[in-house]
Structures are given as structure tokens and as C-alpha cells.
LODREN-951857 format. One line per field, with one value per residue: residue number from 1; residue in one letter; x, y, z of N, C-alpha, C in turn. Coordinates in Angstrom, 3 decimals, decimal comma. Layout:
// residues N
n (NUM|...) $
res (A|...) $
nc1 (X|...) $
nc2 (Y|...) $
nc3 (Z|...) $
cac1 (X|...) $
cac2 (Y|...) $
cac3 (Z|...) $
cc1 (X|...) $
cc2 (Y|...) $
cc3 (Z|...) $
***
This chain:
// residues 120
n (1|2|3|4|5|6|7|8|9|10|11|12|13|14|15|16|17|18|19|20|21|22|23|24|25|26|27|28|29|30|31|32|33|34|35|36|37|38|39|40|41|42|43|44|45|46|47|48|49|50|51|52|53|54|55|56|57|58|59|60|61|62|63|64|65|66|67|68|69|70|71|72|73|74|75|76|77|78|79|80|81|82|83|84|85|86|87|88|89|90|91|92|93|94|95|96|97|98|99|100|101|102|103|104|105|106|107|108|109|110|111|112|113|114|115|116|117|118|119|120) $
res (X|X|X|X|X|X|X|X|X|X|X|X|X|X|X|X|X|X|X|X|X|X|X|X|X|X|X|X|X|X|X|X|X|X|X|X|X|X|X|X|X|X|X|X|X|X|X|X|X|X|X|X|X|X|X|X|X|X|X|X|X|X|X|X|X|X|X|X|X|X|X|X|X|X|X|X|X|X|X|X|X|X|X|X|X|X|X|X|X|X|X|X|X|X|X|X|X|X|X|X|X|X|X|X|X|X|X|X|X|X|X|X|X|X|X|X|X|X|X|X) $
nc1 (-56,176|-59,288|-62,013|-63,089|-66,796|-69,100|-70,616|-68,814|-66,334|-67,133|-67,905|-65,933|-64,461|-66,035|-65,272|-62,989|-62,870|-64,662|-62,767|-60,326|-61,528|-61,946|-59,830|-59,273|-60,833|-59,820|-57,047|-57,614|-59,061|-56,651|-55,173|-56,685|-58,360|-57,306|-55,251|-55,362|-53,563|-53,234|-55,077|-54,801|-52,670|-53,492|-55,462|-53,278|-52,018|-54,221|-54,142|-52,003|-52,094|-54,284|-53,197|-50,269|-51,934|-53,528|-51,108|-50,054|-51,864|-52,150|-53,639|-55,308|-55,977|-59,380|-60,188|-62,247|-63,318|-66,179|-66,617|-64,615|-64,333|-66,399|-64,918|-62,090|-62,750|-63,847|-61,758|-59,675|-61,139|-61,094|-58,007|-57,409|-58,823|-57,462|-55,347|-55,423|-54,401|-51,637|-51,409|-52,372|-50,937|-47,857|-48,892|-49,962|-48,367|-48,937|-50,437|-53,989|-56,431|-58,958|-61,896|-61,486|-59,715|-62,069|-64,177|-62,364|-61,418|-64,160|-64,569|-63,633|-64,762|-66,503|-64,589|-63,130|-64,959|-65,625|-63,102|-62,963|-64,979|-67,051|-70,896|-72,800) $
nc2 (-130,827|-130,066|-128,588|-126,425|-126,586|-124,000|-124,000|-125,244|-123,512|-121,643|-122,509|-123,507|-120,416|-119,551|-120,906|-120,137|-117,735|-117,812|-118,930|-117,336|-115,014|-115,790|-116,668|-113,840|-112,669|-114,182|-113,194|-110,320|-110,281|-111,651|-109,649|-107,207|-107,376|-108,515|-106,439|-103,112|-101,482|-101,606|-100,047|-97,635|-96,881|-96,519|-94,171|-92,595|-92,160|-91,050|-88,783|-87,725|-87,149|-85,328|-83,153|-82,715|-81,859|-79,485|-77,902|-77,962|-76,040|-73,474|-72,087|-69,662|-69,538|-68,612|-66,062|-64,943|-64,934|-65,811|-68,471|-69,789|-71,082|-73,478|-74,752|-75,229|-76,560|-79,288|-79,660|-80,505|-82,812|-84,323|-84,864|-85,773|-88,406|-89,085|-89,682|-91,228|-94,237|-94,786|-93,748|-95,139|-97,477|-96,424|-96,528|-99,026|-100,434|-102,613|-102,934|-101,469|-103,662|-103,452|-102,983|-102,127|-100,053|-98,276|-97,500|-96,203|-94,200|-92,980|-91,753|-89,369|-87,078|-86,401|-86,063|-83,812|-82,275|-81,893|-80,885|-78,149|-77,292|-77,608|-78,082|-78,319) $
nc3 (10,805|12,536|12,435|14,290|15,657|15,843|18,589|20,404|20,343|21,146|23,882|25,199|24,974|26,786|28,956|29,684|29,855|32,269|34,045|34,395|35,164|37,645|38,958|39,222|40,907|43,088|43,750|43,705|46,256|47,860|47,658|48,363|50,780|52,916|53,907|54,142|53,121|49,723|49,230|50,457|49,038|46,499|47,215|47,548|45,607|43,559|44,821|44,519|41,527|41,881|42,845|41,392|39,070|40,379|40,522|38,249|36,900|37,629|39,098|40,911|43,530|45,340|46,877|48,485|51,955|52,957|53,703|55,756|58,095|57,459|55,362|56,388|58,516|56,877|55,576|57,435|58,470|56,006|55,829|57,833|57,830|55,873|57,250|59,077|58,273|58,563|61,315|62,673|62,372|63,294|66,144|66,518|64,840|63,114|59,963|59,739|58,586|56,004|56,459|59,361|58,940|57,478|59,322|61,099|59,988|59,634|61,921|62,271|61,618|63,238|65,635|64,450|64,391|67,211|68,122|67,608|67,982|67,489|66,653|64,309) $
cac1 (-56,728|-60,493|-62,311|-63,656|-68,212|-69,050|-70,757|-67,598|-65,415|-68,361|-67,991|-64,283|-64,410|-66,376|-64,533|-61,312|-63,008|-64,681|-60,962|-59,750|-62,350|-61,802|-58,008|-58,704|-60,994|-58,546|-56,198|-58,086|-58,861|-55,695|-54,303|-57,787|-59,220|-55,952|-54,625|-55,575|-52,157|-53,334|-56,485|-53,562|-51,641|-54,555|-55,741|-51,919|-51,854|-55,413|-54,093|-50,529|-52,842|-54,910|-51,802|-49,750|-53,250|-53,775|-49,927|-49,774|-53,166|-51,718|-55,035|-55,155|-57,191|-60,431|-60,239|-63,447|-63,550|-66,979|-67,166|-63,317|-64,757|-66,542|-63,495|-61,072|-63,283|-63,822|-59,909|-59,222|-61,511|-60,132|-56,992|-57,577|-59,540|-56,399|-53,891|-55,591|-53,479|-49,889|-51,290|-52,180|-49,297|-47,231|-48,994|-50,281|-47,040|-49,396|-51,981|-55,425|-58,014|-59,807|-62,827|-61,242|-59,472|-63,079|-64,434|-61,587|-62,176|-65,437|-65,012|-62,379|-65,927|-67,091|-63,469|-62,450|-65,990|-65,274|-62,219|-63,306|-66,255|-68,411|-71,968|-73,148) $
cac2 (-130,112|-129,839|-127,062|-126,282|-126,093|-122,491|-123,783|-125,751|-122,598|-120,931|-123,476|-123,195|-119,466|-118,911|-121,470|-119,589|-116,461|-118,331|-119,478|-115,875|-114,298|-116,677|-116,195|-112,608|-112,580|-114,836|-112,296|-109,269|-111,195|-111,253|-107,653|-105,827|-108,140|-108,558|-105,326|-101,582|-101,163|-101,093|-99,177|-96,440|-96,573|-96,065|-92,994|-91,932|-92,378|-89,861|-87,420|-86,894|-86,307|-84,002|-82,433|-82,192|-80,965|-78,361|-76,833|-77,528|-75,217|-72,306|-71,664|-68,517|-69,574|-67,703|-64,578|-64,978|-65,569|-66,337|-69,888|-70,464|-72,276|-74,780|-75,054|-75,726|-77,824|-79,882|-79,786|-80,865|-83,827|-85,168|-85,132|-87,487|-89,677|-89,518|-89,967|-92,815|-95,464|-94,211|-93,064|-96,327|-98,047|-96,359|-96,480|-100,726|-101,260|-103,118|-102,231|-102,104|-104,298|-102,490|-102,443|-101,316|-98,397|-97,433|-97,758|-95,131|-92,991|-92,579|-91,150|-88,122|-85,541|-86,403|-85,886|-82,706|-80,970|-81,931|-80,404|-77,069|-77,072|-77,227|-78,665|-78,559) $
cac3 (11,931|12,491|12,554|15,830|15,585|16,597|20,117|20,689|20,572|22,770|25,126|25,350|24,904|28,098|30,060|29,495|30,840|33,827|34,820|34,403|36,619|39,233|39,632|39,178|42,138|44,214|43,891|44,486|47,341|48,497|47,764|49,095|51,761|54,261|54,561|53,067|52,129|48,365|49,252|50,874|48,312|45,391|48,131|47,143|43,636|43,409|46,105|43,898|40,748|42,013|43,510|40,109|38,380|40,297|40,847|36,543|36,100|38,241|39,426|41,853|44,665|45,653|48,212|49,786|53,069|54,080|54,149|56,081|58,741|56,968|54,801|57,426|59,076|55,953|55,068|58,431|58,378|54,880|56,593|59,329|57,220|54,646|57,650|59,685|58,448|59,126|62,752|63,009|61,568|63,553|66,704|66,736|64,561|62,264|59,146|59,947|57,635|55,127|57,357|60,798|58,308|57,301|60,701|62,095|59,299|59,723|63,088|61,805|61,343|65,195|66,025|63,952|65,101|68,929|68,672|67,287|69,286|66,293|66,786|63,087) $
cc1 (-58,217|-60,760|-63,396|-65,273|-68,668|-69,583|-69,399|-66,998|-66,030|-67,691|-66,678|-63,990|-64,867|-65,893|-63,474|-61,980|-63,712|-63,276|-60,558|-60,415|-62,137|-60,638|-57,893|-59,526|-60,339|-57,573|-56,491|-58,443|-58,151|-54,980|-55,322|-58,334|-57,784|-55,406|-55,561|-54,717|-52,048|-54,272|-55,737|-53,395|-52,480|-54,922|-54,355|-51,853|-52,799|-54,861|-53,133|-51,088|-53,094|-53,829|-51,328|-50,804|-53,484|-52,414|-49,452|-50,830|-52,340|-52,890|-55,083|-56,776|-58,404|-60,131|-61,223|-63,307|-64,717|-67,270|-65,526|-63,671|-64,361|-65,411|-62,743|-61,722|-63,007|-61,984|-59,649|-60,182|-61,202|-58,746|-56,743|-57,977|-57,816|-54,686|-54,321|-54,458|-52,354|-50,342|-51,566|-51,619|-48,508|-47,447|-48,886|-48,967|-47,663|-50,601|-52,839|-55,568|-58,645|-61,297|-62,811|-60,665|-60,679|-63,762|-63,912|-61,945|-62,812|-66,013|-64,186|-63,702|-65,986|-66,090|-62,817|-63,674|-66,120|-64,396|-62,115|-64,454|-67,449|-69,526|-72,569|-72,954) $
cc2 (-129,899|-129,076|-127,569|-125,806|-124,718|-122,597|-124,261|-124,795|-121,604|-121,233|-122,814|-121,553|-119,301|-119,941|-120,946|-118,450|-116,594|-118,422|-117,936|-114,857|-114,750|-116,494|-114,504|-112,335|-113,131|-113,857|-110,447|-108,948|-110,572|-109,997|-107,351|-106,506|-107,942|-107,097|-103,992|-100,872|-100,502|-100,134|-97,292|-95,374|-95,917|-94,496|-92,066|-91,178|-91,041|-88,961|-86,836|-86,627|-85,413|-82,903|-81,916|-81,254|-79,944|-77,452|-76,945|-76,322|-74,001|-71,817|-70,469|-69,150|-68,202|-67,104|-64,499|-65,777|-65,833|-67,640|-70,185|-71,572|-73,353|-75,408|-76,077|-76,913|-79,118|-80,588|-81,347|-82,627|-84,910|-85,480|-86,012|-88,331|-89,898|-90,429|-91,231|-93,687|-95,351|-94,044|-94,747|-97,198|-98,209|-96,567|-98,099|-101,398|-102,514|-102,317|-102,431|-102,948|-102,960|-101,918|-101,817|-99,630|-97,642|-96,647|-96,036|-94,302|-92,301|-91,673|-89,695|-87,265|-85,721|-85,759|-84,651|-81,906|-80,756|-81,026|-78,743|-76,338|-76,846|-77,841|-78,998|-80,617) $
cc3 (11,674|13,048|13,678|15,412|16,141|18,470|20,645|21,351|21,658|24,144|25,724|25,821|26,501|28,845|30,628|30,164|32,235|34,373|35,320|35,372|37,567|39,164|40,000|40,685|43,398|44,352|44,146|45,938|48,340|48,732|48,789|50,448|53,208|54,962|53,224|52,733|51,036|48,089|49,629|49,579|46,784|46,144|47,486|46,397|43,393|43,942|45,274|42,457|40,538|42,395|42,206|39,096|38,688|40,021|38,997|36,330|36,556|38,005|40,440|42,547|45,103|47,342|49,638|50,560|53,825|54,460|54,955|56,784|58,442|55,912|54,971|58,343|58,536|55,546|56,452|58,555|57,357|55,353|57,243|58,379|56,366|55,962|58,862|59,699|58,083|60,538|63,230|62,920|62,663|65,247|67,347|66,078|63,489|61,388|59,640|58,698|57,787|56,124|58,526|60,051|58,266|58,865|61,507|61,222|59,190|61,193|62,961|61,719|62,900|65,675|66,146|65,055|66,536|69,027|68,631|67,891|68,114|66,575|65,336|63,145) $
***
């Protein structure tokens, strides 16, 4: 067996990780580009985190009420943005694309503060 020259194994070496990037972008591709399914489902994954994190700390929420409002406002706008694509799901009967999800998302502040009559 002959021993491989150190550019040789170079060579080789970064061919093998060209290949590997390129399948890995073909397939990111495919998951993230078609649907936001996985983009959801990652949204999920963070949301049941933060979820278990806080109800492990047993944190006692803060009293003060001068900011509720903006709060509730705020709340209420993460909301929509988080529940987009189920309303749309269930409404078109198909996923949006990652970009029409953002798109609707992005209109959940206009939306919430219309409905509250907020101007801010």
C-alpha cells in the first residue's frame, strides 16, 4: 500500500467535504424551501422549551401593572405570528411556502393594533 503525499490526501480531503456540502444543501433545499412545515415545527420545538423552562424555574410572575397594554398587545401579536400556519392550513387546506408564512406574519402587529384600536 502506498502512502498517500500530504497534497494528495488534501486534495481528496476537500473533495469529500465539497460532496458533503452539496448533498447537504440539496437537502436543506428540500426540507426548508417547499413548505415551512420544518420552520413550524423548529418554532415548536423553541416554544415547548421555553415552556418547560419557565414552569421548571417556578418563577412568580411580576405584579406590576403599568405596562399591561403593551404586554397584551405584544403577547397577542406573537400569537398570530406563532398561529399563522395552522389558520392557514386549515383554512387553504394546504402549507404556505416559507415566504408567504413570513409575508402573513408580518402583518399580525397591523392586525392586532387595528383591532385594539391602537395607533402606536
Amino acid at each position: 500500500m502506498s502512502r498517500q503525499k500530504p497534497y494528495t490526501r488534501k486534495a481528496v480531503n476537500d473533495g469529500a467535504t465539497r460532496g458533503m456540502n452539496e448533498v447537504v444543501r440539496e437537502k436543506e433545499q428540500k426540507c426548508f424551501r417547499d413548505s415551512a412545515d420544518e420552520c413550524v415545527d423548529l418554532g415548536n420545538a423553541a416554544a415547548r422549551i421555553i415552556a418547560y423552562d419557565h414552569c421548571g424555574s417556578f418563577a412568580i410572575a411580576s405584579s406590576g401593572n403599568t405596562n399591561w397594554r403593551q404586554r397584551c398587545r405584544d403577547a397577542a401579536i406573537t400569537q398570530c405570528r406563532g398561529q399563522i400556519f395552522n389558520e392557514v392550513r386549515s383554512a387553504c387546506g394546504s402549507s404556505p411556502d416559507t415566504r408567504t408564512l413570513q409575508r402573513l406574519q408580518n402583518r399580525c402587529g397591523n392586525q392586532v393594533r387595528t383591532m385594539i384600536g391602537d395607533r402606536s
